[in-house]
C-alpha positions as CSV (number, residue, x, y, z in Angstrom):
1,X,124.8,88.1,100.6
2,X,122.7,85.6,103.0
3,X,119.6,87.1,103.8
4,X,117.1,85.7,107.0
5,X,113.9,87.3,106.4
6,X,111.0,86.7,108.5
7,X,108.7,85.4,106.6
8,X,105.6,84.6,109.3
9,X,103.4,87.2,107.5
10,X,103.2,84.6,104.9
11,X,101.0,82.3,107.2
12,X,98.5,85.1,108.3
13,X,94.8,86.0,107.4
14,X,94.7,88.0,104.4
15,X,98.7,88.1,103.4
16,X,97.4,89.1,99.6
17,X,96.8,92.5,100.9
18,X,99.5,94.8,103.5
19,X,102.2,93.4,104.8
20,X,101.6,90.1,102.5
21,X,102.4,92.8,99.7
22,X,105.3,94.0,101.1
23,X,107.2,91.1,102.3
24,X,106.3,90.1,98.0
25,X,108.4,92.8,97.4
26,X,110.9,92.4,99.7
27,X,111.1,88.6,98.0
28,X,111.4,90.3,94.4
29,X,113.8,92.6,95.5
30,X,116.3,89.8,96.9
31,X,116.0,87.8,93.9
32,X,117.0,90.4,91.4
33,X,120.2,91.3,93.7
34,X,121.2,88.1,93.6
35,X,121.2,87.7,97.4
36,X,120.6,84.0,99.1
37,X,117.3,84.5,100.4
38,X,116.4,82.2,103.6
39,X,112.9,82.0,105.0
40,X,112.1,81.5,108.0
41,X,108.5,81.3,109.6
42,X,107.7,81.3,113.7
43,X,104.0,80.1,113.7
44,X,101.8,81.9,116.2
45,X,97.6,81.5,117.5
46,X,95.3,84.2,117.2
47,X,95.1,85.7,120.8
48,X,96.1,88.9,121.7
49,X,99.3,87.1,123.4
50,X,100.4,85.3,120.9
51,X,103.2,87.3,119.2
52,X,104.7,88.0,122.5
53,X,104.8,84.4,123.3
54,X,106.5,84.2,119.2
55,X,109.7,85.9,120.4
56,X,111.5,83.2,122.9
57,X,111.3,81.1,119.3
58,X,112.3,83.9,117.1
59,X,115.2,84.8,119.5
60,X,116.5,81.2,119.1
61,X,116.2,81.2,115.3
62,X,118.3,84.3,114.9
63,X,120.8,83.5,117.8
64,X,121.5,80.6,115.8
65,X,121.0,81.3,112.3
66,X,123.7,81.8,109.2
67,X,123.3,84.4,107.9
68,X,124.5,87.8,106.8
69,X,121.4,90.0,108.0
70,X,118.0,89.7,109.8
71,X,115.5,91.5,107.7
72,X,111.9,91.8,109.6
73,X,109.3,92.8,107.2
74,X,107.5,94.8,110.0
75,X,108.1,95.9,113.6
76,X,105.8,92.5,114.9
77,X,108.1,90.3,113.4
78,X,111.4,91.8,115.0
79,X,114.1,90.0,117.5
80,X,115.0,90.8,121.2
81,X,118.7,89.9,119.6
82,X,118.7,92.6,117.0
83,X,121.7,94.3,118.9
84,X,123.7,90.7,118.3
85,X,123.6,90.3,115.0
86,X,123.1,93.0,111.8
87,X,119.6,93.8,111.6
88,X,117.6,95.4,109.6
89,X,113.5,95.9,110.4
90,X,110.8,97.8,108.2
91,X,108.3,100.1,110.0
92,X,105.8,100.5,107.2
93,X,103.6,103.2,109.5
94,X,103.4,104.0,113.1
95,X,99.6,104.5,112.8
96,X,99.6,101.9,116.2
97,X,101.6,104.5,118.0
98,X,100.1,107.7,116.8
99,X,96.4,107.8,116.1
100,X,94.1,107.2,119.0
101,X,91.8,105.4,117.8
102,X,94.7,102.1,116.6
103,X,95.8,102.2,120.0
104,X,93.6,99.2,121.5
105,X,96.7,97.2,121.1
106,X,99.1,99.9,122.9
107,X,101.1,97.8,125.1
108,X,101.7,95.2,122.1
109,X,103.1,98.2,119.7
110,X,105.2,100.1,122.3
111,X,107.3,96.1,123.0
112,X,107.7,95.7,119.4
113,X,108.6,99.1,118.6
114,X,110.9,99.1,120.9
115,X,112.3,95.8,119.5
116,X,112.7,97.7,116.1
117,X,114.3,100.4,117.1
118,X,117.0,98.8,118.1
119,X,117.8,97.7,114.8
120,X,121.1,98.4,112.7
121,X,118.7,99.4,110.2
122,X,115.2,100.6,109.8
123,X,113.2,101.0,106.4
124,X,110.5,103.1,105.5
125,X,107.7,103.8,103.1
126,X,108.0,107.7,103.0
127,X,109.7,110.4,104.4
128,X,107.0,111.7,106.6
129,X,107.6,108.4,108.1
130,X,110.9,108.6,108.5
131,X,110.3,112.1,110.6
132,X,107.4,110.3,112.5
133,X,109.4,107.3,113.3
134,X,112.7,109.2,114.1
135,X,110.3,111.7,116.9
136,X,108.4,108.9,118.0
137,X,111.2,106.0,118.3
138,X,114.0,108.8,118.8
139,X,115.9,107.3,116.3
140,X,118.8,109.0,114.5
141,X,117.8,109.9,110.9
142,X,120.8,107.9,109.9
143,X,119.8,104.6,110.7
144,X,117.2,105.1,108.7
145,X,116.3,104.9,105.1
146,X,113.2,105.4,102.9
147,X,112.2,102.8,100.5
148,X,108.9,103.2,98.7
149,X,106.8,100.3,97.6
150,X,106.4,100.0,94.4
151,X,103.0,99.0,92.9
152,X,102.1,95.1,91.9
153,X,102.6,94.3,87.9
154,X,98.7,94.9,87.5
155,X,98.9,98.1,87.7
156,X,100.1,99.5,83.9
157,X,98.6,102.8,81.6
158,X,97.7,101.8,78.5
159,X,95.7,98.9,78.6
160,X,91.8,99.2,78.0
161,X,89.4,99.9,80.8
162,X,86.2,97.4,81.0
163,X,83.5,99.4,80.4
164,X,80.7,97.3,82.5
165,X,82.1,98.4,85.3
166,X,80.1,101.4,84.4
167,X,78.1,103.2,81.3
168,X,79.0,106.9,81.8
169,X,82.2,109.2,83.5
170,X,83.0,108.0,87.0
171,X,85.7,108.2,89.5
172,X,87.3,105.7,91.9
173,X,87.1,105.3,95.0
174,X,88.5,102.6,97.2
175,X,87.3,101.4,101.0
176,X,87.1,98.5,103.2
177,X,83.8,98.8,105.0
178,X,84.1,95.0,106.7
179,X,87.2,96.6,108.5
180,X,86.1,99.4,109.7
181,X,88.8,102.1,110.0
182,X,87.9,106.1,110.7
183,X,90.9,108.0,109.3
184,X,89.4,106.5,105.7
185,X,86.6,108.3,106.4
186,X,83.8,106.7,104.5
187,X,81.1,108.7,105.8
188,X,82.2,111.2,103.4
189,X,81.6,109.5,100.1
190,X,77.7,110.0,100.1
191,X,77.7,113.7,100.0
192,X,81.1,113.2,97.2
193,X,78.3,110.9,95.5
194,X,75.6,113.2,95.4
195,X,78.0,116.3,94.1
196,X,79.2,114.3,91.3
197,X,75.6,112.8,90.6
198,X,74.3,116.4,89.7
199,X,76.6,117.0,87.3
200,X,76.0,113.4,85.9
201,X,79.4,111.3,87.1
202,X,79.5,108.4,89.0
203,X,81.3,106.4,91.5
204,X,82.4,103.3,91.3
205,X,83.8,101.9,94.6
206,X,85.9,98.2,95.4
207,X,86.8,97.0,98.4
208,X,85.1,94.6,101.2
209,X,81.4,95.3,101.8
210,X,81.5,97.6,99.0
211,X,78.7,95.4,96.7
212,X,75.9,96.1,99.6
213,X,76.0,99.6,99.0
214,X,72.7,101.7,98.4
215,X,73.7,105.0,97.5
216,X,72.2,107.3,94.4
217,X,75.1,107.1,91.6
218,X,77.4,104.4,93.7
219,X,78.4,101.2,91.8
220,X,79.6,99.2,95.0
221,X,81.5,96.6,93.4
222,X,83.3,94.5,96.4
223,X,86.9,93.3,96.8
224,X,88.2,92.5,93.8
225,X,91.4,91.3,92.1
226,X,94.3,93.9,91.4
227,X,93.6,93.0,87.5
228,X,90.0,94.3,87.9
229,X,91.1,97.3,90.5
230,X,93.5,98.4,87.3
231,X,90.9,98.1,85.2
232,X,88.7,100.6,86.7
233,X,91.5,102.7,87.6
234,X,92.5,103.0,84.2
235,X,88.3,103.7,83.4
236,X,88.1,106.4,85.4
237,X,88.4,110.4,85.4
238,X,90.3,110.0,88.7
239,X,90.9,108.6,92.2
240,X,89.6,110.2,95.0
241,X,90.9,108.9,98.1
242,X,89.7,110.4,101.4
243,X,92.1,109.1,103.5
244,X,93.5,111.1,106.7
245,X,96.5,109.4,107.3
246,X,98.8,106.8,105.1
247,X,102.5,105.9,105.5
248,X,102.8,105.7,102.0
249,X,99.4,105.4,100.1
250,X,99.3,102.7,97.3
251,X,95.7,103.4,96.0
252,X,96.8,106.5,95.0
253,X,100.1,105.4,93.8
254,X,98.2,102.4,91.7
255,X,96.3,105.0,90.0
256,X,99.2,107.0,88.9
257,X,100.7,104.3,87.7
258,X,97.9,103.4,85.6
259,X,97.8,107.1,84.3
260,X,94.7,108.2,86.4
261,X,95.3,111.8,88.2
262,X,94.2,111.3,91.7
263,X,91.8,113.5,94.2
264,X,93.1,113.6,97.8
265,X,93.6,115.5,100.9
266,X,97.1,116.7,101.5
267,X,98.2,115.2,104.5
268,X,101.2,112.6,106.0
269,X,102.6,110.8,102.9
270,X,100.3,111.7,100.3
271,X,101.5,114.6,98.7
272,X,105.0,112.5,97.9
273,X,103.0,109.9,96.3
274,X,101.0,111.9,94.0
275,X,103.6,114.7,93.3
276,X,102.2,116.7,90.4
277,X,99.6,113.8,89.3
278,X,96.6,115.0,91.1
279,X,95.1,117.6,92.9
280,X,94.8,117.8,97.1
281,X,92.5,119.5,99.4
282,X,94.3,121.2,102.7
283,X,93.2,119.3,105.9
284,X,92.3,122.4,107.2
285,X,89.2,122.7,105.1
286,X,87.5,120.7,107.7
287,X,83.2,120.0,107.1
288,X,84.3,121.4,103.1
289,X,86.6,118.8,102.6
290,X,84.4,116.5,100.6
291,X,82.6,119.4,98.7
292,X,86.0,120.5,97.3
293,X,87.1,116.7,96.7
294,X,84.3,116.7,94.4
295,X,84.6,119.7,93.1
296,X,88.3,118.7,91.9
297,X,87.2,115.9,90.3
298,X,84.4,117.8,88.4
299,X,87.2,120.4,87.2
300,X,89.1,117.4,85.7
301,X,85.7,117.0,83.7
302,X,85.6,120.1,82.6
303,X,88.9,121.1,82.0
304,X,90.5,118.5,79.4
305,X,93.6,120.2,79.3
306,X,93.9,120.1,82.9
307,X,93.5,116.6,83.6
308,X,95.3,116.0,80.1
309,X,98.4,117.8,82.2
310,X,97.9,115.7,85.3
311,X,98.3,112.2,82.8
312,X,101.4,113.5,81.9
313,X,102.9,113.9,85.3
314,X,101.4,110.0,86.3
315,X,104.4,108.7,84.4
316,X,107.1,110.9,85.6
317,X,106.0,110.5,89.1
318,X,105.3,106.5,88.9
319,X,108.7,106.2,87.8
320,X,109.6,107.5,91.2
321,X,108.5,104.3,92.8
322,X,110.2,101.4,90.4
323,X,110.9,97.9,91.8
324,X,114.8,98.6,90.6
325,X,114.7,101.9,92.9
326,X,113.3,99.4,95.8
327,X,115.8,96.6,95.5
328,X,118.2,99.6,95.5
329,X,117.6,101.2,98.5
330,X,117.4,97.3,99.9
331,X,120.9,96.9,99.0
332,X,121.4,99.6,100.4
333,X,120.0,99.0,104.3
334,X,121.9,95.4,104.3
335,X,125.0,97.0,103.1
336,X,124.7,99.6,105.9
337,X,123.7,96.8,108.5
338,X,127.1,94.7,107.5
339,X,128.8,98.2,108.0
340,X,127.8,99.1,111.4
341,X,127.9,95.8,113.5
């Protein structure tokens, strides 16, 4: 099978991280199918106009292409000629279309959402994404199809933890403080911090901005590379990831896949990802939330046989999310594209 995949992503500011990720795996994926995979890039500035201005160029490159199907990695890199030729698009989240506070770039989301929807095929992280997207693009469930991302090759149980990272028990935690972003909800980790502190366990935190951190018990450690990230993953007593909305999650998932139970609220995709690897707090505990976050984490102190249970489950439920289940349900969305044009 010929394969045009949109590759643009590739060209953008910080394509080691999000979408970059994905379209790696859509890249992978092809590769171990066998398809014949064909790139193809339409370069774009850095205003607030200049993905709109993309599509005239993208139009023309799928009008004219040879190919089998149009795969768009994401709903910004779609074509006003999806209905012309067998399409296929991947709506990772439709955070853009649903959370107030990602809606500065309404108008922009509600054309290329549009775009997407109109495509033979869409793919999806999760099923609560699937729901979401169906509601909010009021598209039958049949067109589309759920394909997890599976984690990078970093991310393995097994290995050895580096100790430097700290001396004593800690858990993980994970934020971007240079990009700020509310539904992460990193106000909450100094009260988390000083729970676990009194009981003598600490945090260690990566991301951007991370490393200027002055908080009692808080190792701030900065972005760092998926090697390290595993690392302290597999060093720690658990994740706890405060997040209030994810399409699929992949801190938690890279910690389960690692063999570190994980410490979350239940909410959107989340519970699929951690299954029966971790614990989750109800959204509806509200200002308790991050007393019973750490409060979970201190029971997987003192309760070996509970987090010894929760180990267990990481590899059933990693396994959930393989690269060979991805490039399945791939196939799958091409094979259905062919079908219905």
């Amino acid at each position: 099978m010929r394969v045009l995949l949109e590759a643009t992503a590739r060209t953008r500011p910080g394509f080691d991280r999000g979408i970059g990720r994905y379209l790696a795996a859509v890249v992978s994926a092809n590769q171990a199918l066998g398809n014949d995979l064909v790139e193809t890039v339409v370069p774009f500035g850095h205003r607030r106009t200049s993905e709109l201005t993309a599509l005239a160029r993208r139009s023309l490159t799928v009008s004219r292409g040879t190919f089998d199907v149009f795969h768009a990695p994401t709903a910004y890199f779609a074509s006003p000629d999806l209905r012309r030729r067998p399409s296929v698009v991947s709506v990772l989240d439709v955070i853009p279309l649903e959370l107030r506070e990602h809606r500065q770039t309404g108008l922009k989301a509600r054309v290329f959402h549009g775009l997407a929807s109109r495509a033979d095929v869409v793919l999806t992280l999760s099923h609560h994404s699937a729901g979401r997207i169906s509601e909010l693009l009021r598209i039958p469930t049949g067109r589309i199809i759920v394909a997890p991302l599976p984690v990078a090759p970093a991310f393995t149980p097994g290995l050895p933890a580096d100790p430097s990272h700290h001396p004593g028990a800690y858990v993980a935690m994970l934020f971007d403080l240079r990009s700020p972003d509310p539904r992460k909800r990193t106000d909450w980790l100094p009260e988390i911090a000083e729970l676990l502190r009194r009981q003598n366990i600490g945090v260690v935190v990566a991301g951007g901005g991370t490393e200027t951190l002055s908080i009692p018990g808080v190792v701030g450690l900065g972005r760092i590379p998926d090697a390290e990230w595993a690392s302290v993953l597999r060093g720690a007593l658990a994740l706890v990831y405060t997040s209030a909305y994810e399409g699929q999650g992949m801190p938690p998932l890279e910690a389960i896949a690692c063999g570190t139970p994980v410490v979350a609220m239940a909410n959107t995709a989340i519970p699929e990802v951690v299954g029966a690897a971790g614990v989750l707090i109800a959204e509806s505990a509200g200002d308790s939330a991050p007393g019973l976050l750490a409060e979970a984490a201190l029971r997987l102190e003192s309760e070996p046989v509970l987090r010894a249970q929760l180990v267990r489950a990481c590899g059933t439920q990693s396994d959930r999310f393989s690269p060979a289940m991805f490039a399945e349900r791939l196939s799958g969305a091409y094979s259905q594209a062919l079908e219905v044009s």
